[in-house]
Structure formats: structure tokens, C-alpha cells
BAMAR-152870 format. One record per residue (C-alpha): y, x negated, z negated; residue number from 1. Coordinates in nm, 3 decimals, m for minus. Layout:
<pts>
Y/X/Z/NUM
...
</pts>
This chain:
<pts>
15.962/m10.865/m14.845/1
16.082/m10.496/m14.815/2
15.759/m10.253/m14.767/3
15.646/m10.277/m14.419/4
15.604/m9.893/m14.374/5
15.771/m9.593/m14.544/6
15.455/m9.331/m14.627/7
15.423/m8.975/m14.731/8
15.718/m8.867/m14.463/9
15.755/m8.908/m14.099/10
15.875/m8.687/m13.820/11
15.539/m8.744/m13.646/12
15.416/m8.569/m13.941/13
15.703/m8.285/m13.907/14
15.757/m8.384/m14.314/15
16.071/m8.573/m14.454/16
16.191/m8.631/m14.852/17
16.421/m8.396/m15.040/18
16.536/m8.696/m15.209/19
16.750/m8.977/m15.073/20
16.585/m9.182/m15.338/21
16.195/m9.291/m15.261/22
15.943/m9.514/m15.455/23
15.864/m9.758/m15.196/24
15.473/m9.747/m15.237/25
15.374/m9.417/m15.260/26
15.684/m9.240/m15.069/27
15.735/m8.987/m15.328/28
16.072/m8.906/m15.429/29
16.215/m9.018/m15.727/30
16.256/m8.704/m15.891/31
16.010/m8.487/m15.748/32
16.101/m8.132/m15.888/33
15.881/m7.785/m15.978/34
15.967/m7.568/m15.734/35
16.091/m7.798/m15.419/36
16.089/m7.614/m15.080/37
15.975/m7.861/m14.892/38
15.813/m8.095/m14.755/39
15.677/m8.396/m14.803/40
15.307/m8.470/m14.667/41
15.168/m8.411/m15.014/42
15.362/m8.069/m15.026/43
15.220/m7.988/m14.673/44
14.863/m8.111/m14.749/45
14.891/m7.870/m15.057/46
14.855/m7.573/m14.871/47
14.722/m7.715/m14.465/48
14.466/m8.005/m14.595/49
14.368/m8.204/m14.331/50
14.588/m8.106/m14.039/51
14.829/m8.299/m14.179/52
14.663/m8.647/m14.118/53
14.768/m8.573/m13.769/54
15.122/m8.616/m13.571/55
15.216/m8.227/m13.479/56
15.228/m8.102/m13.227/57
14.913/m8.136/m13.032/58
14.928/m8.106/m12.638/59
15.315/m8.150/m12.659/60
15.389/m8.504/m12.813/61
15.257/m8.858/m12.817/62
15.303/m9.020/m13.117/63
15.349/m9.422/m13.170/64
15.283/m9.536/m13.556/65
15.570/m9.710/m13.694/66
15.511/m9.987/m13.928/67
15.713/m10.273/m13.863/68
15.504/m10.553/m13.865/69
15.599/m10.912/m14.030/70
15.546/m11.084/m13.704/71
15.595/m10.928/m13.323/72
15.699/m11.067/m12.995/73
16.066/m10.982/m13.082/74
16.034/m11.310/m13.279/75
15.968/m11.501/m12.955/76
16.219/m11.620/m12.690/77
16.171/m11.699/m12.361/78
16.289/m12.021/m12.253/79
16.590/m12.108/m11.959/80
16.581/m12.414/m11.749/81
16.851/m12.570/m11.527/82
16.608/m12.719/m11.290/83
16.268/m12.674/m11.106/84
16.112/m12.350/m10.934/85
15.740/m12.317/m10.978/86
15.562/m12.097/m10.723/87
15.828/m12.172/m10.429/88
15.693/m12.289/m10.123/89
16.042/m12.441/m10.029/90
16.286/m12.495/m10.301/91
16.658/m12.495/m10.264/92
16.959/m12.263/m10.366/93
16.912/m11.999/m10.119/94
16.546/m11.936/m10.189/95
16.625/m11.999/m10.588/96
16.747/m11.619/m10.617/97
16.546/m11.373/m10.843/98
16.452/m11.121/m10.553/99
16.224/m11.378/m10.415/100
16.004/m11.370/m10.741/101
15.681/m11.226/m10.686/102
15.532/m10.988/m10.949/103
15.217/m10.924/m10.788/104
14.881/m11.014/m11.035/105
14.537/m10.962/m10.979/106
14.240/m10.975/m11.224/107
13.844/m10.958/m11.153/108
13.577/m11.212/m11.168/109
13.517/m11.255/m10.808/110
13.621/m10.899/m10.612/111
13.938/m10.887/m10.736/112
14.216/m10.656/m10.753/113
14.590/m10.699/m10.675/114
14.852/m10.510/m10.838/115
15.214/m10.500/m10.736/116
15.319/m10.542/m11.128/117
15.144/m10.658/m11.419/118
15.146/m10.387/m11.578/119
14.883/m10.025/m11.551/120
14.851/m9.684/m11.737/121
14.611/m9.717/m12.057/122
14.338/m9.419/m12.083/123
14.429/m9.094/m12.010/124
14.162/m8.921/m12.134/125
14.105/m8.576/m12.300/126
14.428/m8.508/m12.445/127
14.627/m8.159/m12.319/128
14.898/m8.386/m12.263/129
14.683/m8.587/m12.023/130
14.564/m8.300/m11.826/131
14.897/m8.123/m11.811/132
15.025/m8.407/m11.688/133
14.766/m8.593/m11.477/134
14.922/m8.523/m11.138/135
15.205/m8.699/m11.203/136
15.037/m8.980/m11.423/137
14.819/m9.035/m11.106/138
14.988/m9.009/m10.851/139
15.350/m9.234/m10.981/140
15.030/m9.491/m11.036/141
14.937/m9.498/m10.649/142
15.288/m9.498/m10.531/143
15.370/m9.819/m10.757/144
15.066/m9.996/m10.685/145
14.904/m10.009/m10.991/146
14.579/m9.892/m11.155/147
14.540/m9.593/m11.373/148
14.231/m9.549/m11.604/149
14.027/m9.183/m11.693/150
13.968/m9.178/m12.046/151
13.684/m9.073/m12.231/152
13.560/m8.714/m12.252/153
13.731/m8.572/m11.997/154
13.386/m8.416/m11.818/155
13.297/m8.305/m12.147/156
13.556/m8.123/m12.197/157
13.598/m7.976/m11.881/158
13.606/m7.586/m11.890/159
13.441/m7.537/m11.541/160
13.194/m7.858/m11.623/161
12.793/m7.776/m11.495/162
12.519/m7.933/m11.648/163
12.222/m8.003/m11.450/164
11.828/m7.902/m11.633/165
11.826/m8.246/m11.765/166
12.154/m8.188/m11.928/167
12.400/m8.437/m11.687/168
12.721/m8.359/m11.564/169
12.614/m8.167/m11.196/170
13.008/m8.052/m11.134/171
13.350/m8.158/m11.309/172
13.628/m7.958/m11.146/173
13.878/m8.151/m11.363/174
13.734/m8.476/m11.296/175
13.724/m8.454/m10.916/176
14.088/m8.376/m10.933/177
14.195/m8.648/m11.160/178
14.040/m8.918/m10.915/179
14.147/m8.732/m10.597/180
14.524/m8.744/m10.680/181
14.506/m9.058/m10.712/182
14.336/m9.154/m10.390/183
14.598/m8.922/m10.188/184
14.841/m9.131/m10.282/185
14.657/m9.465/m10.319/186
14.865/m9.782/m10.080/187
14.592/m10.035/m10.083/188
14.738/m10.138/m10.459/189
14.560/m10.135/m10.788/190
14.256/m9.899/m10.901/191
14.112/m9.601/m11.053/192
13.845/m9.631/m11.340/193
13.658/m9.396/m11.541/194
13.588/m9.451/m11.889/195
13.267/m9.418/m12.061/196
13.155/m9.365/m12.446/197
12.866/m9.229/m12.583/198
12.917/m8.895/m12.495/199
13.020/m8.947/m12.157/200
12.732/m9.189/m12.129/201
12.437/m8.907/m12.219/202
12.641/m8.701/m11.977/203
12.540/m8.867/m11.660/204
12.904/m8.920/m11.605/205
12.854/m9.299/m11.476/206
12.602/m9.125/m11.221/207
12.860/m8.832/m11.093/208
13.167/m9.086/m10.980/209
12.921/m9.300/m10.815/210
12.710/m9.040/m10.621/211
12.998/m8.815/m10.553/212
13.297/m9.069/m10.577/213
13.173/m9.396/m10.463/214
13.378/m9.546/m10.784/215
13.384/m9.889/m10.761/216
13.508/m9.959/m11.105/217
13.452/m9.808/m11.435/218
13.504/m9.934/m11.743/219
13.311/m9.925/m12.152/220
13.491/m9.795/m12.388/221
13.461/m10.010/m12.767/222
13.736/m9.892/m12.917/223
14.162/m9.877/m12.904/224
14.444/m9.959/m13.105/225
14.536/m9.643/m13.266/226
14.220/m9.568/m13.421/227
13.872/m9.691/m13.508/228
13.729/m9.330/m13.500/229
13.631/m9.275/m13.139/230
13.859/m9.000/m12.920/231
13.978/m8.695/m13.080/232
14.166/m8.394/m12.961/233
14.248/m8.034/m13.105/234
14.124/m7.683/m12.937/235
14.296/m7.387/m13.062/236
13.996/m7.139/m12.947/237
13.673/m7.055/m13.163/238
13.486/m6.981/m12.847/239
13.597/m7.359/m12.713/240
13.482/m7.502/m13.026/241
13.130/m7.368/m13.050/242
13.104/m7.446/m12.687/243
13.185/m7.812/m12.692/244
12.998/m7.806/m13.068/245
12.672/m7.656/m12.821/246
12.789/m7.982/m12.563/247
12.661/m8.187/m12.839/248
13.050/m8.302/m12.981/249
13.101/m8.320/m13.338/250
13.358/m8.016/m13.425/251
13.552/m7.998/m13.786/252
13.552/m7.760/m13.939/253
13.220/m7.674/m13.817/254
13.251/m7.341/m13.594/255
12.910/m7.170/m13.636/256
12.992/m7.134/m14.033/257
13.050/m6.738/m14.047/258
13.265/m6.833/m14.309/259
13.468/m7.074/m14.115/260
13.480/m6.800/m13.816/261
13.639/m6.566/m14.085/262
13.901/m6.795/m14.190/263
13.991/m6.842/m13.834/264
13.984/m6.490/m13.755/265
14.217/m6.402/m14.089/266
14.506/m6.672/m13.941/267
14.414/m6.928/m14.179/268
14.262/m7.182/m13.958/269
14.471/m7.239/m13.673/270
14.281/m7.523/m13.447/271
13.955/m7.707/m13.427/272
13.893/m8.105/m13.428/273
13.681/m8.253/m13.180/274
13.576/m8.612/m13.209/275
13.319/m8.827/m12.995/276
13.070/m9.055/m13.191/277
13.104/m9.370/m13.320/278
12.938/m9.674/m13.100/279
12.713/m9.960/m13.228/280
12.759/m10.259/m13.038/281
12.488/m10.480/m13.013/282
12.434/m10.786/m12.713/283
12.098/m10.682/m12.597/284
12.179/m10.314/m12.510/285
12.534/m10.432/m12.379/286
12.435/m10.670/m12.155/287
12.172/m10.430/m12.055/288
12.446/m10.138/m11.986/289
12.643/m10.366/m11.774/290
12.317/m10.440/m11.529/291
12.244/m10.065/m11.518/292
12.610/m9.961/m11.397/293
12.574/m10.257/m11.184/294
12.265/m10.120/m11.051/295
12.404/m9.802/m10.981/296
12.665/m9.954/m10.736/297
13.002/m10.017/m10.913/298
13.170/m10.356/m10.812/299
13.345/m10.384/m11.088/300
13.294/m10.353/m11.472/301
13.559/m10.350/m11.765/302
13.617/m10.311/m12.119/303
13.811/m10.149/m12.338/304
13.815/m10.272/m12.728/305
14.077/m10.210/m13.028/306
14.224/m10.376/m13.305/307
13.890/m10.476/m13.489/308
13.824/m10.797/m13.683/309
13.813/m11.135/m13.507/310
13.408/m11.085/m13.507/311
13.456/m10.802/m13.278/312
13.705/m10.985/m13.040/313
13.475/m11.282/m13.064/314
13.211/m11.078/m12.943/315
13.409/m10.908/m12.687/316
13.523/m11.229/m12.533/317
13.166/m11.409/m12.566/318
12.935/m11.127/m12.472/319
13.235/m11.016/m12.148/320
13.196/m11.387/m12.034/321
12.809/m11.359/m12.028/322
12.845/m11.046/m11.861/323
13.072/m11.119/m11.601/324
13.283/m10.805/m11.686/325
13.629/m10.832/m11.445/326
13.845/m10.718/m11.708/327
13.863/m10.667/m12.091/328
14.146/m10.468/m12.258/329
14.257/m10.558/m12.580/330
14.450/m10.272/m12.770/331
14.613/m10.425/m13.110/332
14.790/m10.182/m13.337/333
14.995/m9.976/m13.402/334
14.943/m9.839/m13.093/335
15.053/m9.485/m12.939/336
14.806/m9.216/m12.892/337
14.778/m8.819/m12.774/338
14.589/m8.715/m13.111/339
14.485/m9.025/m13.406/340
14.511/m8.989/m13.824/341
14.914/m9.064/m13.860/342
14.779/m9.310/m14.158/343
14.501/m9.452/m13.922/344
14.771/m9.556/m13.692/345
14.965/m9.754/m13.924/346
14.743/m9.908/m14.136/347
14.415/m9.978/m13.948/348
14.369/m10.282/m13.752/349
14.480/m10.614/m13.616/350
14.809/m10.616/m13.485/351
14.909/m10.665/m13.065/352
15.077/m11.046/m13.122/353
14.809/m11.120/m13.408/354
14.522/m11.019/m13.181/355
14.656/m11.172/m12.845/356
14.696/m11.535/m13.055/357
14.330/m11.456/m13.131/358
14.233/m11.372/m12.792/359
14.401/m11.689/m12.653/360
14.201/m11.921/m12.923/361
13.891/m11.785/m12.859/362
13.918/m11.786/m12.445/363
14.003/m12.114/m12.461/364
13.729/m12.195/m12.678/365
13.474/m12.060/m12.452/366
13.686/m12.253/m12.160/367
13.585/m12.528/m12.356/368
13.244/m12.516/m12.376/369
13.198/m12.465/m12.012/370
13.210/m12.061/m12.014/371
13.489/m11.921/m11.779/372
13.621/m11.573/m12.015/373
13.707/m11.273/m11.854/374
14.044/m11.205/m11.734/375
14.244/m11.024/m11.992/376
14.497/m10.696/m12.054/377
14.662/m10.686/m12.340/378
14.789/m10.357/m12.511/379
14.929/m10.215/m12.790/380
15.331/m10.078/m12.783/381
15.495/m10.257/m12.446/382
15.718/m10.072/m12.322/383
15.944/m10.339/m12.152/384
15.991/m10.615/m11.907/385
16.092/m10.851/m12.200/386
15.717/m10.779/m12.361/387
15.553/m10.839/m12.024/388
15.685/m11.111/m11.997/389
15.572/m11.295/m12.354/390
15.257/m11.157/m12.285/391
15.132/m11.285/m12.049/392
15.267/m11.629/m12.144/393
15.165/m11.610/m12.511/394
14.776/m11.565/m12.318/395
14.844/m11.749/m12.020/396
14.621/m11.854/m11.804/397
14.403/m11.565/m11.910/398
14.686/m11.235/m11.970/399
14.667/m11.100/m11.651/400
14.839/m10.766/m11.682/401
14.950/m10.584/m11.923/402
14.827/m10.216/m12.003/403
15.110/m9.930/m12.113/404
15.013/m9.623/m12.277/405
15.317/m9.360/m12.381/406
15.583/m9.635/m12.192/407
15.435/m9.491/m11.856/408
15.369/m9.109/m11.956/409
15.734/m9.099/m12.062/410
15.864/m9.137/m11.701/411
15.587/m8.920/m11.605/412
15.722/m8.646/m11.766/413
16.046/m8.710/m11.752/414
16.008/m8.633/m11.354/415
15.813/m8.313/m11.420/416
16.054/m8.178/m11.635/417
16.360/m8.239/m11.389/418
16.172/m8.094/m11.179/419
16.168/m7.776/m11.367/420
16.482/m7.804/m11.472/421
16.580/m7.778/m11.087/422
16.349/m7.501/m10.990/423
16.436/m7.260/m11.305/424
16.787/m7.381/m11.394/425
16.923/m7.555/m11.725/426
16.969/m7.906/m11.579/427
17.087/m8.154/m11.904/428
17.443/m8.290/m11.866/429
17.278/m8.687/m11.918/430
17.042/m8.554/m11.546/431
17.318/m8.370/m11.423/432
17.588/m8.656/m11.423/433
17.406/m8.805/m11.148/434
17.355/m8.497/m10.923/435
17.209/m8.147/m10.879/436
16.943/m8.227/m10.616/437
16.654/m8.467/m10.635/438
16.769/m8.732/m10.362/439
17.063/m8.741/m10.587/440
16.908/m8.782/m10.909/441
16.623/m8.980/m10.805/442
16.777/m9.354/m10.724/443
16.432/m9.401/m10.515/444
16.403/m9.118/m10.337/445
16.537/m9.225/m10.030/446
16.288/m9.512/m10.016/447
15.951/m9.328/m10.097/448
16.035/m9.117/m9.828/449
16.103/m9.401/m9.565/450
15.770/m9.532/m9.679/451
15.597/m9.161/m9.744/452
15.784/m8.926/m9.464/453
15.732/m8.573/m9.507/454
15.501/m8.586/m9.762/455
15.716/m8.681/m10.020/456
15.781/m8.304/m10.036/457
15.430/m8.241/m10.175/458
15.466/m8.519/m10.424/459
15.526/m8.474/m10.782/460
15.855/m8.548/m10.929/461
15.695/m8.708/m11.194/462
15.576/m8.979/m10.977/463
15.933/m9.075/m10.876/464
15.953/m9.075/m11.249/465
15.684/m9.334/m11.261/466
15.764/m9.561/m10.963/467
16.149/m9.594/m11.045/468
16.069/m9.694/m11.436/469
15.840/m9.905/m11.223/470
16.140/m10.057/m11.034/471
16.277/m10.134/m11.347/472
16.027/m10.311/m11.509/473
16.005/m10.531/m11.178/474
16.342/m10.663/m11.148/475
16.419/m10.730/m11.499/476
16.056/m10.926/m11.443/477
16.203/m11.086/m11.187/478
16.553/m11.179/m11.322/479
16.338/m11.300/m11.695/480
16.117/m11.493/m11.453/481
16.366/m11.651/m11.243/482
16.546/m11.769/m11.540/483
16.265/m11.959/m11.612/484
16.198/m12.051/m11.284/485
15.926/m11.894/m11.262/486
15.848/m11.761/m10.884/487
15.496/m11.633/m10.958/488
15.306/m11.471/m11.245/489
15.000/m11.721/m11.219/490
15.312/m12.003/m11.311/491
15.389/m11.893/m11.640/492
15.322/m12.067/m11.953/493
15.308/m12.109/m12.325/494
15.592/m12.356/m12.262/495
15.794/m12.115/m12.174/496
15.832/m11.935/m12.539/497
15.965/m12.031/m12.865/498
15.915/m11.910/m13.177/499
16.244/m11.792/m13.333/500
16.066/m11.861/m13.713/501
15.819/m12.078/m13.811/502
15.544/m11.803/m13.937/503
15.605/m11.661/m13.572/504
15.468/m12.040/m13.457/505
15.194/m12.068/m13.742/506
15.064/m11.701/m13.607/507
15.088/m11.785/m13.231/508
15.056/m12.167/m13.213/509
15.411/m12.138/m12.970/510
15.641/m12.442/m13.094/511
15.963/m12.374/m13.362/512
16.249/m12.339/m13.132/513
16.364/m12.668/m13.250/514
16.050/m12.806/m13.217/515
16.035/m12.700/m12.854/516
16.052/m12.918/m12.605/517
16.142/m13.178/m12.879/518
15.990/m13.501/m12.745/519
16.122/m13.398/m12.368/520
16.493/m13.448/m12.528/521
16.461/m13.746/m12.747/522
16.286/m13.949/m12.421/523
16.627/m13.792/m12.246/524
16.858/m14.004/m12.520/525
16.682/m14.266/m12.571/526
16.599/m14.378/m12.215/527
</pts>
């Protein structure tokens, strides 16, 4: 086998090879030559260090690691049948039609909540991307009827944040918005959550969205696919970095070095790194956790974990069923991510269809031995209706939805951006084919303001962005499901994949395509 990942040169890196020849390991050109221009992440790192274990540029791109994995879900199929319809009330040729299929899911332990897709928006936490964007990110998330999560340090990051004596959050300006948006919009569908790690959790910040909020849901925060670090972002201020250094964060290179305040001052450092702490996850103290958030009035409690080893998704699973917890997230790598180590990304961790096999072993383990597990999301690079779909039926019955990080920021700000592109001129010929106005450009514009009247006008572009990727992802859902006669989510199966090659089966436990359905056949020819 080929190597899985080319290193040492990647546009996330902004660094490519002067030679068309590489060594397949290491990534460094064949004939690497004394005096070469440029620029290779070695050459960079020769001169910038460590900013160069991270994708460039920060507050402007997400980045999704690469590596092409020996098994994904691309080595799955999902299966076609001539007859049946499961999830039909009344079954005949006129109600057989794929607009009838109903892509509402819901997921909880006992207050549940219903979603009009299976599909919600991973953390947005506190990334510039994030906050740039959060209007749009929240508010295409209401109109589509689907949850959106706050990630982690977004209080403690907050420029305008106050800090009561006891050194909890008293007043987030930026968090107050990011739920509000949301709830403007909000139909009835899905949820908002706040995240919590350690730092949010010495904040208070549990305490704020309940007192001031009312928050019903909020969510722990283990871990996620694209890194094993804990959240990171960039500030490009010294003053910024000393004050969130003062906050208690953990700031590289350290800004109260008066030699690292010269270098800054020269030109030579251009940005700070701000990263949260790690956890330590023990039973005791988690189970413990979940009865204090409990206590302080939220309805419902999730998780959020990463690619770690089977002992930490054994744990997740085991300690989530004991808890009660309504949802746990399970982010495998690669992953996508506002700010992670470019290496990190591609190297760390379990991947998304290695994990989710994992995940379905060990829930129905626990199903066996008389403990119900927690409903599941899985993450980790979807980005279409095709991936939903295996999913949920490589998990089924416990895959209940399906979390997207960068696949539903995209549309996000692809809306915001046509939006400027109206206001200030410079429309793109591939916009501009369909129109010059945004009922023209927007295929469900029309709609959203039968359903929104006049206030449509105040809503973010980026949320028709949001809601008509949304559309998409729903009907190709519905034709994929249809086609397996499938009429509801809750109906699908394992039976309805097979595994184009037989490590894709070993990994999964989904039959060899010409295994499938094997004995079904032969009792067809022989009867």
C-alpha cells in the first residue's frame, strides 16, 4: 500500500515541494538543493518554528486533515430493494414516492428532542471564524430545525466578559448574543447547547446560561477529532494575550517575558497561542458533574469525546449510560477544525468508520447486559447525504444524528459573502449565472419568506445559505432512503449496507457484498 498521507507540504500549511519527485516518508524532495527559495515545512520551520504546525491563516480558513484512510464509508454501499416500505402507514404506489420519507430524528433519554434532519452544527466555539460568523451559523440552524452547539471558551475569551469577586463569569456580551440569535429564529426544532471544559467550568459559565438563559441543555466537553490538546486559537495582540494569560489560559509564547514582548514589538513574533487545559476523566467526579448541572436546572446533559483509544469510548459509553446523559458525540479523525497542529490532525486518533464500528460493539454490549446506552452522534468529515445515510445504519439503532462541522459553516459563509458581494459589487460569474438579486439567487427564498414574512429582511443571508444546503441534504436523504424503502430514520438498518471489500466487513462487521443477503437468495432458488 501507497503511503496513506503525503507530509512536509500541504496547502493548509501554505508550503508545497520544489521537486516533482518526493520520498514518500519523510516528504522531502529528492534532490533537496543549497540555496532553494522555497518552501517546504522544514524550510518554513527554519526561520517561523512553531507557527508552522498550524493551517494558515487563522480567523480566515478551516482546515480538514487529509490522510486518506485504508478504510471509510466510501467502501460501503447502500442497498436497493424492489419490494417493501418500512415506516408507511399505508403502502401502495402512490404513497411509495420519496417526498413522503420522513427525515425527522430525535435523541434524549426521556425529554427528547426532534430535529427536522439528522444532522446539527458541531462546536462553534472560540475560533474568529466562529464569531465572525455566528449570526449566520445560528440563525441558518433555527430556520432548518436543527441544533447548534457553543463551543468551549467562548466567555473566556470574550473582550467585554465581567468577572464577579469570586472570579465567575457576571456578564458575557458575546455569549448572550450567540444564544439570542438563535432563539429569534428558533421554530420549535432542535436546540442550543453550551459547551463546557475546564476553563469554562471554573468560570461559572454552567451557572450564567442557567440563571440568565434558562438553558436547558449543555453539554461536557472530553475531547474532538482533530486534536487531543484541548481548544486552541491565535490572538494577534500582546495586550489580549497577557489578558487572557491573567484569565488563567495557558498563552505560548508566554507574554509577560520582557524578552518575548521585545520580539513582538521588533515584528518578529506575529501572534500568540492560547490553549485550554487538558481534562482528567475519572467516574466519580463525572458522575458527580452530571448531578451538579442537573441540580442547577438543565434538562438535558451531553457529551462531547474525540478519537481516543477504545478505553476512552468504553468509558464514554459505560459511564454516559450510568449517567443518563441524552446524547454523546463521537468525533473520529481526521476531522476539520478552526485552529489544531496540521500533523495532529492527520496522525492522531481513531478514525470516524473505525470508531463508529467501536461505538456500535460496545452499545450493544451494554444493551446486552441490561444497560440501555445513550443515544449517539457521530462526527468526524460528513459532509453529505450519502454519509448520513451509512451512518446512521452502520450504528443503528443507536446513530441518531449526525454532527457536521466545516460541511455546515461552508454554506454559512457562502450566504454572507453573496451578501457582500450584492451590497459592495463584484458578484462571481458561477453566483451571477443565476441572478443579480437574492430572491433570484437564493432557490429558497421565496419559501422562508412565506413561512418568515417580513422578517426575512432582517435575516442573514448566510442562513439561506444554511437552510438550502439543508434542503439538499434532505431530499437526497429522502431519494437514498426511499431506495431502500426506507420511510423513516428509526427503520434503517445494518442490513441495509454492504461492504464493497472484505477488510471494509472485518472493520465494520457489515456483510461482503456477496455475502449479503446470501442465504435470502439461495432459499429464493432452491424453494
Amino acid at each position: 500500500m501507497s503511503n496513506l498521507r503525503r507530509p512536509n507540504a500541504n496547502e493548509a500549511t501554505d508550503t508545497l515541494n520544489r521537486s516533482r519527485s518526493v520520498v514518500p516518508m519523510s516528504g522531502i524532495c529528492t534532490r533537496c538543493i543549497d540555496g532553494c527559495t522555497g518552501g517546504c515545512e522544514i524550510w518554513l520551520a527554519s526561520f517561523r518554528g512553531r507557527e508552522v504546525l498550524y493551517p494558515e491563516t487563522f480567523g480566515k480558513v478551516t482546515a480538514g486533515a487529509d490522510k486518506n484512510y485504508p478504510v471509510d464509508y466510501s467502501h460501503f454501499n447502500i442497498q436497493g430493494y424492489a419490494v417493501g416500505a418500512r415506516g408507511l402507514k399505508v403502502v401502495d404506489s402512490d404513497t411509495m414516492i420519496f417526498s413522503n420519507v420522513d427525515t425527522e430524528t430525535e435523541y434524549g433519554w426521556g425529554n427528547k428532542i426532534r430535529m427536522r434532519l439528522p444532522i446539527f452544527t458541531g462546536a462553534l466555539g472560540s475560533t474568529e471564524i466562529a464569531r465572525r460568523n455566528w449570526d449566520h451559523f445560528a440563525a441558518g440552524a433555527a430556520v432548518s430545525g436543527i441544533s447548534i452547539v457553543v463551543g468551549e471558551n467562548v466567555c473566556g475569551v470574550d473582550p467585554e466578559l465581567e468577572l464577579n469577586a469570586e472570579g465567575k463569569v457576571n456578564k458575557s456580551p458575546e455569549m448572550d448574543r450567540r444564544i439570542e440569535v438563535y432563539r429569534r429564529f428558533y421554530a420549535g426544532y432542535g436546540e442550543i447547547r453550551v459547551q463546557l471544559n475546564v476553563e469554562d467550568t471554573r468560570f461559572g459559565v454552567a451557572e450564567y446560561i442557567s440563571q440568565k438563559h434558562e438553558l436547558e441543555s449543555i453539554e461536557l466537553k472530553w475531547g474532538q477529532g482533530a486534536k487531543s490538546i484541548g481548544g486552541e486559537i491565535k490572538v494577534n495582540s500582546l495586550e489580549k494575550a497577557i489578558e487572557l494569560q491573567n484569565r488563567g489560559y495557558l498563552i505560548a509564547p508566554d507574554p509577560s517575558l520582557p524578552e518575548i514582548q521585545r520580539t513582538f514589538r521588533a515584528g518578529g513574533i506575529k501572534e500568540f497561542e492560547r490553549h485550554s487545559r487538558l481534562g482528567l476523566i475519572e467516574k466519580e467526579p463525572f458522575l458527580e458533574e452530571v448531578d451538579r448541572l442537573r441540580g442547577l436546572g438543565f434538562k438535558r446533559i451531553t457529551l462531547k469525546t474525540g478519537a481516543y483509544s477504545s478505553q476512552e469510548l468504553a468509558m464514554a459509553l459505560r459511564y454516559g449510560a450510568e449517567a443518563k446523559l441524552d446524547l454523546i458525540t463521537i468525533d473520529g479523525a481526521p476531522g476539520g477544525t478552526g485552529m489544531s497542529p496540521w500533523s495532529m490532525m492527520n496522525e492522531w486518533g481513531i478514525p470516524t468508520i473505525y470508531l463508529e464500528s467501536l461505538a456500535y460493539r460496545f452499545s450493544e454490549r451494554l444493551d446486552r447486559r441490561g444497560m440501555r446506552a445513550p443515544d449517539i452522534a457521530m462526527a468526524g468529515g460528513f459532509s453529505t447525504e450519502d454519509g448520513v445515510f451509512k451512518a446512521i445504519a452502520m450504528g443503528s439503532p443507536h446513530v441518531k444524528a449526525i454532527c457536521m462541522g466545516r460541511a455546515l459553516m461552508i454554506p454559512g459563509m457562502v450566504g454572507k459573502n453573496i451578501d457582500e458581494w450584492l451590497t459592495n459589487g463584484g458578484l462571481p460569474r458561477r453566483v451571477s449565472r443565476y441572478g443579480n438579486s437574492k430572491e433570484e439567487i437564493f432557490v429558497c427564498y421565496e419559501e422562508l419568506r412565506n413561512r418568515y414574512g417580513q422578517e426575512i429582511e432582517q435575516m442573514p443571508l448566510g442562513a439561506l445559505g444554511i437552510y438550502s444546503f439543508c434542503q439538499k441534504i434532505k431530499v437526497g436523504l429522502q431519494q437514498l432512503m426511499a431506495g431502500s424503502r426506507n420511510f423513516k430514520i428509526s427503520t434503517i438498518t445494518r442490513r441495509d449496507l454492504m461492504a464493497l471489500t472484505e477488510e471494509a466487513a472485518k472493520v465494520s462487521g457489515i456483510p461482503y457484498v456477496m455475502d449479503a443477503y446470501k442465504e435470502e437468495a439461495e432459499s429464493i432458488l432452491d424453494s
